[in-house]
C-alpha positions in Angstrom: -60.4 6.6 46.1 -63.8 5.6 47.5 -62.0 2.4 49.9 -59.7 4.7 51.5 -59.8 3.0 55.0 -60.1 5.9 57.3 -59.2 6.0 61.1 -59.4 8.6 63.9 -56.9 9.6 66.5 -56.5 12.2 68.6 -53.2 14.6 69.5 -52.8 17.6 71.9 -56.6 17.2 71.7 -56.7 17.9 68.0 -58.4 15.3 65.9 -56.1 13.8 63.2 -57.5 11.6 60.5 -55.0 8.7 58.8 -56.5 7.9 56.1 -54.9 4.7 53.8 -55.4 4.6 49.7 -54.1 2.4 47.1 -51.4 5.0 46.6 -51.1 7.0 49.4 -51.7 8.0 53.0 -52.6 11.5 54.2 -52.3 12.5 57.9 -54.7 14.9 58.3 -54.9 17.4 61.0 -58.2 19.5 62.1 -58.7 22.8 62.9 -59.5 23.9 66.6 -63.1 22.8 65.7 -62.1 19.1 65.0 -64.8 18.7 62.3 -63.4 16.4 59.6 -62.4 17.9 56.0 -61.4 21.2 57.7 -58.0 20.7 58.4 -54.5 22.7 59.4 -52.0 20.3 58.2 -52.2 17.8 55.2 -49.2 15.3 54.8 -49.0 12.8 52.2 -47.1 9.8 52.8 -45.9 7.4 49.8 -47.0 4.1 50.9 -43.1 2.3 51.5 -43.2 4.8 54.6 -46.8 3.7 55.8 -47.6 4.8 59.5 -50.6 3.1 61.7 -53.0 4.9 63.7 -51.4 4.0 66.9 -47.9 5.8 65.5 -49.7 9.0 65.4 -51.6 9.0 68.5 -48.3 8.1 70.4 -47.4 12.1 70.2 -47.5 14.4 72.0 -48.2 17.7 70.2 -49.2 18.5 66.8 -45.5 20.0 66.2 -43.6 16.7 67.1 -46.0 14.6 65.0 -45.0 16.6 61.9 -41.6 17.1 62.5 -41.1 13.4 62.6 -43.8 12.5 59.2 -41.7 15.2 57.2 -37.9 14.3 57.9 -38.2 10.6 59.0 -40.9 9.3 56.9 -40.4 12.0 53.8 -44.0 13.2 54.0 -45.0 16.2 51.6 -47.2 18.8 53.3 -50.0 19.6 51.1 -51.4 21.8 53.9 -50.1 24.1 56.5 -51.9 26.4 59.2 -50.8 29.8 56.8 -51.5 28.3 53.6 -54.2 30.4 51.7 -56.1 28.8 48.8 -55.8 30.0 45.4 -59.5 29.5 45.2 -61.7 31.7 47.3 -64.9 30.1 47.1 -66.0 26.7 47.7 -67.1 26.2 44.3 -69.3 22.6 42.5 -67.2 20.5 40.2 -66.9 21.5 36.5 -69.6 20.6 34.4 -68.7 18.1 32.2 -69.9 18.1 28.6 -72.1 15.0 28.2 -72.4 15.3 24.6 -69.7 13.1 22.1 -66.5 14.3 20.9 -66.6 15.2 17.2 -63.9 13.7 15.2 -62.3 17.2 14.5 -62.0 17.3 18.0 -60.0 13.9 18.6 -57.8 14.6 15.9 -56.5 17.9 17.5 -56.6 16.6 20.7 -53.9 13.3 19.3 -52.1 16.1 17.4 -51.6 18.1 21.0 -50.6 15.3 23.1 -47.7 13.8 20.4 -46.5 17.5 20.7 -47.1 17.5 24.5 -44.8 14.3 25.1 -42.1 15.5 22.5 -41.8 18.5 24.7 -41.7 16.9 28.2 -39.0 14.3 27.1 -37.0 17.1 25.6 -37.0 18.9 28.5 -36.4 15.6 30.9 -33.1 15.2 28.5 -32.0 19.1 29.0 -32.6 18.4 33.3 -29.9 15.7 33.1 -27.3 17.4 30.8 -28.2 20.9 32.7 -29.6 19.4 36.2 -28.7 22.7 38.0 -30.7 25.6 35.2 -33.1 25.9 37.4 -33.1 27.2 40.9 -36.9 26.3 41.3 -39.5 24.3 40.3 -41.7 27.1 38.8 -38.6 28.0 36.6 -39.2 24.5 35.5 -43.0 25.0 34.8 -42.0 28.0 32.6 -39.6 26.1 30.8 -41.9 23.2 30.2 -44.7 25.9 28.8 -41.7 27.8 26.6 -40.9 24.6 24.9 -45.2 23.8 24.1 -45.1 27.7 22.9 -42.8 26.7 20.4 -45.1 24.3 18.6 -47.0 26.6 16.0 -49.8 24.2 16.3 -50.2 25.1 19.9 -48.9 28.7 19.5 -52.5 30.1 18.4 -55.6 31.7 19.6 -59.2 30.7 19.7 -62.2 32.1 20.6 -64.2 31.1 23.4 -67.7 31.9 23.5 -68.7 35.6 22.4 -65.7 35.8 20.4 -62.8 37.2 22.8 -59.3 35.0 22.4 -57.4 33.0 24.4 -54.9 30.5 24.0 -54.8 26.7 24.5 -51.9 26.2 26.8 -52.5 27.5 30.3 -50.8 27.7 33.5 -52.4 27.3 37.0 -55.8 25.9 35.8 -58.3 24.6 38.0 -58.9 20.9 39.2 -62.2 19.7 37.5 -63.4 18.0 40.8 -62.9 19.3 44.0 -60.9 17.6 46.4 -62.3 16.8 50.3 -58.7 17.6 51.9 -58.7 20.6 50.4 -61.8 21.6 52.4 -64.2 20.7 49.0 -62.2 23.3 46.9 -60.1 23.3 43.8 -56.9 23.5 43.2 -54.6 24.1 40.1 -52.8 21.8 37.7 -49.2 23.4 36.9 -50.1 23.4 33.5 -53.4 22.3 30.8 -53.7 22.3 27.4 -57.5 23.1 26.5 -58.9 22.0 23.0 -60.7 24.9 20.9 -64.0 23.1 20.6 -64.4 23.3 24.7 -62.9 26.9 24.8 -66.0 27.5 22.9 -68.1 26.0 25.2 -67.6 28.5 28.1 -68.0 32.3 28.0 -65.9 34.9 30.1 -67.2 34.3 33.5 -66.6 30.6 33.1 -63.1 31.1 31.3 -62.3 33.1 34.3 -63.4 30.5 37.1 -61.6 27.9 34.7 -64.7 25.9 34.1 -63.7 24.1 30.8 -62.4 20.8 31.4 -58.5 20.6 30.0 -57.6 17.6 27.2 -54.2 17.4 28.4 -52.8 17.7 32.5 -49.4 18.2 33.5 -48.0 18.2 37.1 -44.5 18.7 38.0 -42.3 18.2 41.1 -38.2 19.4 41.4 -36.3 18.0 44.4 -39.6 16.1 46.2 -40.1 12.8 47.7 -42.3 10.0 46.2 -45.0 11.0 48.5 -45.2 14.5 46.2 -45.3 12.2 43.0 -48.0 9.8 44.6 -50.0 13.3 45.7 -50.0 14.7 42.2 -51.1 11.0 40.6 -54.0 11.1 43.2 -55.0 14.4 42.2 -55.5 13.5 38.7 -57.3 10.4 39.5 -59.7 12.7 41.6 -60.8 14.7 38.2 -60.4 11.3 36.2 -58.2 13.7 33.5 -58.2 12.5 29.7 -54.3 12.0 29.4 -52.6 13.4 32.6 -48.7 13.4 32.5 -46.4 13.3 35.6 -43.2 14.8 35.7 -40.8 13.8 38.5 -37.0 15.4 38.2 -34.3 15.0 41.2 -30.7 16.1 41.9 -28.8 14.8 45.0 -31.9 13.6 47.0 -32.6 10.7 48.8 -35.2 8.6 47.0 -36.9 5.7 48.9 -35.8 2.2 47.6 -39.2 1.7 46.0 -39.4 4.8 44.3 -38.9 2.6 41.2 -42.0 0.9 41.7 -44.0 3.8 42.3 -43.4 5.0 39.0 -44.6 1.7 37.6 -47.3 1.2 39.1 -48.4 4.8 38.6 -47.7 4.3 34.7 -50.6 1.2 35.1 -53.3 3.4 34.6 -54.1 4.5 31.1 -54.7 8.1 31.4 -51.7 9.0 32.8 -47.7 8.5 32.0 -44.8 9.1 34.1 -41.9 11.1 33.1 -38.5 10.9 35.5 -34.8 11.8 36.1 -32.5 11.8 38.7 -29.5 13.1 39.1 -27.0 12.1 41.6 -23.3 12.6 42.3 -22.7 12.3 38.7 -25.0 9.9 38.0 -27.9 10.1 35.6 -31.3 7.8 35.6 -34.1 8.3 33.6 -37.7 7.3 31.9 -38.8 8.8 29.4 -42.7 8.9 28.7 -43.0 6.1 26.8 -40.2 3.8 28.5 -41.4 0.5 30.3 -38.8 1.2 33.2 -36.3 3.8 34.5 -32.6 3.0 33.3 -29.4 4.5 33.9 -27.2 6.7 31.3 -23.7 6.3 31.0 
């Protein structure tokens, strides 16, 4: 993240930033003010559609130049001019805990994540024999936190501190680090499982800023390009998450020819696995969690 090369351009007299990581590219579009980090539009590019600096300055307005990142280079806008962050103020990183893990700790933390990646390939297997249940991908995200809520072991609450309960599986909780294209706020992961000895480490005002860092990440995408699966890897990688899982599901679009490699290369680094399927015209591909490569089903 730190060797991003970054260049700057200028278009319609707005400054853009194109800024190149090992995964991804963002184009990056200011504000009126053109002070970098405050920015209209965010696009993510997957790296098999990699632009130059001299591509984007070649426009002519700001509306052209995303037009053509979105439908001819299958860019995912992160930002747009009317978005409106979940997060109202621009808040410092959580605090970590520094101090060691007990073993109690580790063990329920295991215990969570076998149960975690039982459910997530379960509910890759129900997208391909069902691939049109859900309309949306938030239907998804309530499936995917229906099918943890059925594991007793997760299905309980603890306190946090002061004594009031909560529950270890949550949807929508904040980033641990803020992010600088997101104007140094946080955003949400679709869903976290929190372990009960760091529920008890926060009290009500910090439970409600979601200042406990999760055990177990999960971000989901339905019907997005690589550069969406890329985005969400990067966004893990930003709050260096314990075990972070990707879940990537498809039907009837395009993916780029390397999209196969992505998910490789993504599944490289330790704390986080890929989970995909695609389905297409009657045909079915998939990787499970713990699969080395995507195949095809008959």
């Amino acid at each position: 993240m730190n060797m991003a090369k970054r260049q700057r351009v200028a278009v319609a007299g707005r400054a853009v930033w194109v800024v190149t990581g090992s995964l991804s590219q963002t184009i990056n579009v200011c504000t009126p003010a053109n002070k970098q980090g405050r920015y209209d539009w965010i696009v993510r590019l997957s790296l098999e559609f990699f632009v130059g600096a001299e591509d984007v300055e070649a426009f002519q307005t700001v509306e052209q130049l995303i037009e053509w990142l979105t439908e001819k280079k299958s860019g995912y806008v992160e930002k747009q001019p009317s978005e409106e962050f979940l997060d109202e103020e621009i808040a410092p990183p959580v605090a970590r805990e520094t101090a060691s893990v007990s073993l109690d700790e580790i063990e329920w933390i295991e215990h969570a994540i076998r149960l975690t990646e039982m459910c997530i390939d379960e509910l890759v297997w129900e997208f391909l024999e069902i691939p049109y249940l859900h309309r949306v991908e938030h239907s998804v995200h309530v499936r995917l936190y229906e099918l943890l809520r059925t594991q007793p072991f997760l299905n309980r609450h603890f306190p946090i501190k002061g004594g009031m309960l909560t529950q270890p599986i949550h949807k929508e909780w904040p980033e641990t680090e803020p992010r600088p294209e997101k104007g140094n706020r946080r955003g949400n992961f679709d869903l976290a499982v929190l372990s009960p000895a760091r529920l008890q480490t926060i009290g009500v005002r910090e439970f409600s800023e979601g200042r406990a860092e999760p055990a177990i990440v999960i971000e989901m995408g339905l019907n997005y390009c690589g550069g969406h699966l890329v985005s969400d890897a990067e966004k893990m990688i930003n709050s260096s998450v314990r075990k972070g899982y990707l879940v990537h599901l498809v039907r009837e679009q395009f993916e780029g020819a390397n999209m196969h490699a992505t998910i490789k290369e993504l599944s490289k680094n330790p704390s986080i696995k890929v989970a995909y399927a695609r389905y297409a015209n009657g045909k079915k591909e998939i990787k499970l969690l713990n699969d080395p490569d995507v195949r095809s089903i008959v």
